[in-house]
N, C-alpha and C positions, 0 to 999 in steps of 0.2 A: 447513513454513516455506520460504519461496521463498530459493533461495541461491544465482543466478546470472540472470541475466537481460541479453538482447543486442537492437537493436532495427537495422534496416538499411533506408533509402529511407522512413522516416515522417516527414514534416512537417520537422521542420527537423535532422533526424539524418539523413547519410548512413550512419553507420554509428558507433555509441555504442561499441563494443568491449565486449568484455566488462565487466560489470559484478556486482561480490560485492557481494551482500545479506548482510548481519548482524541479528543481532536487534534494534536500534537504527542503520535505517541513513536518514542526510541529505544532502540534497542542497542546497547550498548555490549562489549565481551570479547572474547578471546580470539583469533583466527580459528576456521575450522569448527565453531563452537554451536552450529546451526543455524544462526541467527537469517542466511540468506536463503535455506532450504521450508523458511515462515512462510516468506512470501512466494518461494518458488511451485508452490503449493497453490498459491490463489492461483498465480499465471496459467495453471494447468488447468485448474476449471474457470477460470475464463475463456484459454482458448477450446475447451470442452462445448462451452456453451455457446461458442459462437462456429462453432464445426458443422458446416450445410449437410454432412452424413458421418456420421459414427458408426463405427464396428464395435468400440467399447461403450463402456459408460462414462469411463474416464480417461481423456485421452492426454496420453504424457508428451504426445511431438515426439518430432524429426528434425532433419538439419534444415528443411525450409519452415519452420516453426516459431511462434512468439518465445517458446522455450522448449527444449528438448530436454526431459528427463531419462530417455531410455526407455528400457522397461518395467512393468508391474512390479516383476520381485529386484529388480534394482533397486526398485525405491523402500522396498520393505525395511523397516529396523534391523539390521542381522542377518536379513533374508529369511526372517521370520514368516515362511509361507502359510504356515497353518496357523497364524492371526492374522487379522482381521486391519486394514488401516482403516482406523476412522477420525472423522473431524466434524466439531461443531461451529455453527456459522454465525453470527448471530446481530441483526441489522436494523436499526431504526427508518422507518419509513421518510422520505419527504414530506408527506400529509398523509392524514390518516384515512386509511384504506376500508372500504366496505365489501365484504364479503357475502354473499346470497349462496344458500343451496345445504347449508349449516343444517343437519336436525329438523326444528320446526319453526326456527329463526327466519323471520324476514331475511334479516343480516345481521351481519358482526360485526363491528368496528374493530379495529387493530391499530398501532400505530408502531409496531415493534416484531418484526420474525425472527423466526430461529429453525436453522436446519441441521439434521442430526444424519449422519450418513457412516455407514458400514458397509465397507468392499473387502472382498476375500477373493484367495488365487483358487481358479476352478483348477483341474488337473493338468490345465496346456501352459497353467502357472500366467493366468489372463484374468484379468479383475471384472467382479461379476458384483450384483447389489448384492450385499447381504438385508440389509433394510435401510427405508427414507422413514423421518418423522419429520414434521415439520409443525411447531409451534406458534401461536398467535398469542401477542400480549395488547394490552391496552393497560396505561400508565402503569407498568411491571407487573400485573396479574395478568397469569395464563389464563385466557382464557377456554383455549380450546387446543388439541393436537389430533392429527391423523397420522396413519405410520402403515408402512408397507413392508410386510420380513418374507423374503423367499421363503421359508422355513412354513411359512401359511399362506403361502400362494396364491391360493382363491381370495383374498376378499382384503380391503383396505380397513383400517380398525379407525375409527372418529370416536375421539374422547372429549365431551362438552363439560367443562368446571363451574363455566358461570355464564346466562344467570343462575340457572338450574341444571342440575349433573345428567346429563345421559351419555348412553353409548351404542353405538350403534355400526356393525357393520356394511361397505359398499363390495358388492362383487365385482371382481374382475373378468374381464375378456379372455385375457389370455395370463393362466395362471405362472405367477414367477416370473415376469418378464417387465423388468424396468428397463426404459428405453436408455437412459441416462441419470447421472446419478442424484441429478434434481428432481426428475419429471416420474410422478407415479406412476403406474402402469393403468393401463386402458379401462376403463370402467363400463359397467353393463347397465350403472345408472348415468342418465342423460341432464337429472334435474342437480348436478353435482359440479356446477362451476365453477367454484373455487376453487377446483384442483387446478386447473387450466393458470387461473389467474397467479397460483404460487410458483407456477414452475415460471411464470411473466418476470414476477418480481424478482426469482433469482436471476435469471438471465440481466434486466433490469439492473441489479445491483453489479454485477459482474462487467457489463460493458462501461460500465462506469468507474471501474479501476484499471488503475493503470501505475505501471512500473520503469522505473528508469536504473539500468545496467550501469555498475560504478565503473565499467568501460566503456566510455559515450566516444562516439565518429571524432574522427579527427578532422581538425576544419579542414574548408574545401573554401577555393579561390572565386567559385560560382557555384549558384546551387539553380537548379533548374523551377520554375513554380509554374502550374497552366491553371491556376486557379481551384483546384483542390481544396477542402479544408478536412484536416486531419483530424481524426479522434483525440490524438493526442501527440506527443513530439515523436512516439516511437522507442522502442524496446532500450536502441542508444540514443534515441536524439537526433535520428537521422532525419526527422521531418519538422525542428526546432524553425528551419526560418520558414518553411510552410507555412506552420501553425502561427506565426506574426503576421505574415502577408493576409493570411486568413484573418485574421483577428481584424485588421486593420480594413479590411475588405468589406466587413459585416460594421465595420465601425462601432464594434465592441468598447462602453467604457468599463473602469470598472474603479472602485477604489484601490489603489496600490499601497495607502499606508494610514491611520489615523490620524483625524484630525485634518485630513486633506481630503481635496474632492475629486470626484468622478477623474478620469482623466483617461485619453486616450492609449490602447494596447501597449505600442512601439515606444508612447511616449513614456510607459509605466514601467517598460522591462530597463529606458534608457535610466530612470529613476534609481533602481536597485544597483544596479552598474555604478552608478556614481557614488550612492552610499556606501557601498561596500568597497569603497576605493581601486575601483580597476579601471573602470572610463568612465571618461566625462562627456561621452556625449556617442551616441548610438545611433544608429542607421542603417536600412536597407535598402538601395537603391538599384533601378534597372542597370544590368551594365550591360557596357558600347555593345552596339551592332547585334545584339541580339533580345529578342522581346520578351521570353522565357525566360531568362537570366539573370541572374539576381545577384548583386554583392552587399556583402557588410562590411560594415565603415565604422571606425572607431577610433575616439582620439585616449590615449592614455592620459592626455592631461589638456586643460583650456586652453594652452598654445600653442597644442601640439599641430600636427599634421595629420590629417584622415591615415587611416591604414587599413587596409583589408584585414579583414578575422585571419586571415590563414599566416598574415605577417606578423600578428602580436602575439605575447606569449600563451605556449599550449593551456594556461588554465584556464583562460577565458572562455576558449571554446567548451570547455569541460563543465564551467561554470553557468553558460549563458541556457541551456537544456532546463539545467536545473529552474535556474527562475520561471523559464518561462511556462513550464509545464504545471508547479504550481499555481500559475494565475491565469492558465488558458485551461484546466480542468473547470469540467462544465459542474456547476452547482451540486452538490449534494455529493459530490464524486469522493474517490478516495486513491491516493496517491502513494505510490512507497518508492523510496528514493533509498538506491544503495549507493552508501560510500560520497554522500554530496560531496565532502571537502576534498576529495581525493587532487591532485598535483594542487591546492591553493592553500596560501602563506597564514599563518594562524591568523592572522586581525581578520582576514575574508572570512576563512571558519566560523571565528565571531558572531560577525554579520551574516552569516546563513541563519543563525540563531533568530534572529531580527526578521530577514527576507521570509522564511517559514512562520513566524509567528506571524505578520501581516497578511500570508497569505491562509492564514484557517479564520480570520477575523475580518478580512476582505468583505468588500460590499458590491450592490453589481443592480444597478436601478434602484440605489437605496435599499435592498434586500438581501441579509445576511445569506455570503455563499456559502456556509456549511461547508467546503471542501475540507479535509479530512487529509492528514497530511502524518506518512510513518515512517521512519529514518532509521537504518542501521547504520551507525556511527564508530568510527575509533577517536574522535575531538574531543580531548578534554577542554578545546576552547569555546568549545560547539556550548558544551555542558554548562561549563562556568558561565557562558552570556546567559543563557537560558534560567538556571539558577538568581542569577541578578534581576532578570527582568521579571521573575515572577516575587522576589525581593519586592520590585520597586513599583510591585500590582498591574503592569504591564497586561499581565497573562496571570490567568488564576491559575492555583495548584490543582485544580480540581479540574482542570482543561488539557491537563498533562500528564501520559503515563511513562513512565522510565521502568526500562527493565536490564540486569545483566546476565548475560549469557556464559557458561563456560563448561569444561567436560572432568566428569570423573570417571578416568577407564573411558570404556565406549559409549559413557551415556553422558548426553547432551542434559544441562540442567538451567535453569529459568528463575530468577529471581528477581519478584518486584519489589524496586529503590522506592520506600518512603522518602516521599517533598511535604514538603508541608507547606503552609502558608509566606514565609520567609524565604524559602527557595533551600532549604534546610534539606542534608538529607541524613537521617538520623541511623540508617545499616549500609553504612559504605561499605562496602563489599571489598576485602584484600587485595591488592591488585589491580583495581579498577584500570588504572591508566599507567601498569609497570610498578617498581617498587621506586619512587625517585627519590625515598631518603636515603634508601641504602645506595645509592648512587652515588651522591650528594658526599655521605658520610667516605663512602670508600676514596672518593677522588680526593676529599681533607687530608686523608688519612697517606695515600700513596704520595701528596704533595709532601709534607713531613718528611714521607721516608728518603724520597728522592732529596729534599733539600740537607737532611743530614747526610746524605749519601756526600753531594759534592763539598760542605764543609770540612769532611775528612780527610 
């Protein structure tokens, strides 16, 4: 589970400051205000680290791409070439991790990393390391860090805190040459495993996020399935009934909500549908004459008529990605969802508040999935459910981070909303969701005017 993450000289962030991740964390702010250039950053070293050959370190994509950003100095602050973009990563483990090859250490337990990464434009204006550190904690003491800076070439630096301080230089192979902006460079020592294993973990952590486009596919009347199971639903959604036929396939349970049991994939996403008042009853079934083929069936209400996805209204489809992508991320994952509510009527909004909270407290063989779940939002209905349910001990305050986003001039700024235990938020930020007193009061005001207008 990702639990700190810092961004400095990208697109419209000089520098984001730190930033705490929770297991439900939103980001709330203005159009244009950065908030989607957060996550568009992870996407890019995920598909980094899932790239079978690189030319860079870091690769921003193309138009066949999980996301295309352009180029290196496109993405710069300003096009600030001669700074540096850097960002830090920073990730609690599954289980706690043993590391060999430390010092004079047997091993080292970890149960917490942190990666620190500096890129700069070489002269063809093409992103090059400037340095990797990578961090190791056990219950929030640093234990130990190694760090890699072009600028010293030859040798990786290992700094040991605890239990006992050393430090000790590793040579390199081939001096100044990180392969990627995870992975140190080649070492001329052999008994140094743990470097291998950190660049695992990042990769690791990375395939295991996943993003959903607040522009998700428009339904389809059939969807094709050969038995595939998807990492996840897809950039839009476009492998949402996949990922259920899969799910249903492997005869995945999982809990779908408290205080209720295990229950079957199809039968868990028909659940969410029906609380959130859009259908009452969900289905995918093979259609006519062909064995690849797949339709969805869904009744808007108990006496209705079945209807194909493509015949009921567009939010559903818009909607249905959403759910399912939160509760078919695989354990420990980490999910960022733009724009959920997008075409759905406020009481659904609502209820996203509800679907997302069940799904970071979701259970799966009776063992908490840890999935990890972060929302850029414009719902104030979204806010308010959220608000009440951590009111009503639902969800602790301490399991939720809320942030608002907006710009002064050209720079993108970051503010974390105090909640408290109450669901309180004590520095509402002006603006949050419009000015709607002055709204309110203007409309009083011009009713007056007009109503004396015609008594005259």
């Amino acid at each position: 589970m990702l639990t700190h993450w810092r961004i400095k000289n990208f697109k419209a962030w000089q520098d984001t400051g730190p930033i705490k991740l929770a297991p439900l964390t939103v980001f709330f702010g203005e159009n244009s205000a950065g908030k989607s250039s957060l996550g568009q950053l992870l996407l890019a070293l995920k598909q980094s680290a899932e790239a079978d050959v690189m030319q860079q370190p870091l690769d921003f994509g193309d138009a066949h791409s999980l996301i295309d950003l352009g180029t290196f100095a496109q993405n710069l602050h300003q096009g600030q070439l001669s700074e540096p973009l850097q960002f830090e990563l920073q990730w609690r483990l599954a289980q706690v991790l043993a590391l060999r090859g430390i010092g004079e250490q047997e091993q080292v337990l970890i149960d917490e990393l942190r990666l620190e990464v500096s890129l700069l434009a070489d002269q063809a204006q093409q992103a090059q390391v400037e340095s990797i550190c990578y961090r190791g904690y056990q219950h929030r003491q640093e234990l130990f860090s190694v760090s890699y800076c072009s600028a010293q070439g030859a040798e990786l630096q290992v700094q040991i805190h605890q239990p006992q301080a050393d430090h000790y230089s590793i040579a390199l192979t081939d001096a100044g040459c990180a392969p990627r902006f995870y992975q140190l460079a080649m070492t001329e020592q052999l008994d140094a495993p743990f470097l291998a294993v950190l660049a695992v973990q990042t990769q690791s952590l990375l395939a295991d996020f996943h993003g959903l486009a607040a522009l998700r596919a428009a339904p389809q009347r059939r969807y094709s399935w050969a038995g595939e199971a998807p990492t996840g639903v897809g950039r839009a959604g476009e492998s949402t009934v996949a990922a259920v036929l899969a799910a249903s396939a492997e005869q995945r349970m999982l809990q779908f909500a408290a205080q209720q049991p295990e229950q079957p994939f199809a039968q868990g996403i028909a659940y969410w549908l029906q609380q959130m008042g859009v259908a009452s009853d969900f289905s995918i079934c093979p259609a006519p004459s062909d064995a690849d083929d797949y339709q969805v069936l869904l009744k808007n209400h108990a006496d209705a008529c079945e209807v194909n996805l493509a015949d009921l209204g567009f939010g559903v489809s818009q909607l249905l990605p959403v759910i399912v992508q939160a509760f078919y991320a695989q354990p420990n994952s980490t999910v960022w969802l733009e724009q959920p509510e997008i075409h759905l009527h406020s009481q659904v909004q609502a209820g996203l508040a509800d679907m997302l909270i069940a799904a970071t407290q979701a259970r799966q063989a009776r063992q908490a999935r840890d999935v990890q779940i972060i929302v850029e939002s414009h719902s104030e209905h979204f806010l308010n459910r959220l608000q009440r349910r951590i009111a009503e001990g639902v969800m602790s305050h301490d399991d939720v981070a809320l942030y608002f986003c907006s710009r002064e001039g050209a720079e993108a700024k970051i503010e974390a909303l105090d909640i408290d235990t109450y669901g309180e938020i004590s520095n509402w930020p002006e603006n949050l969701f419009g000015d709607e007193m002055t709204d309110i009061a203007a409309r009083a005001m011009a009713t007056v005017r007009r109503k004396r207008q015609q008594n005259n």
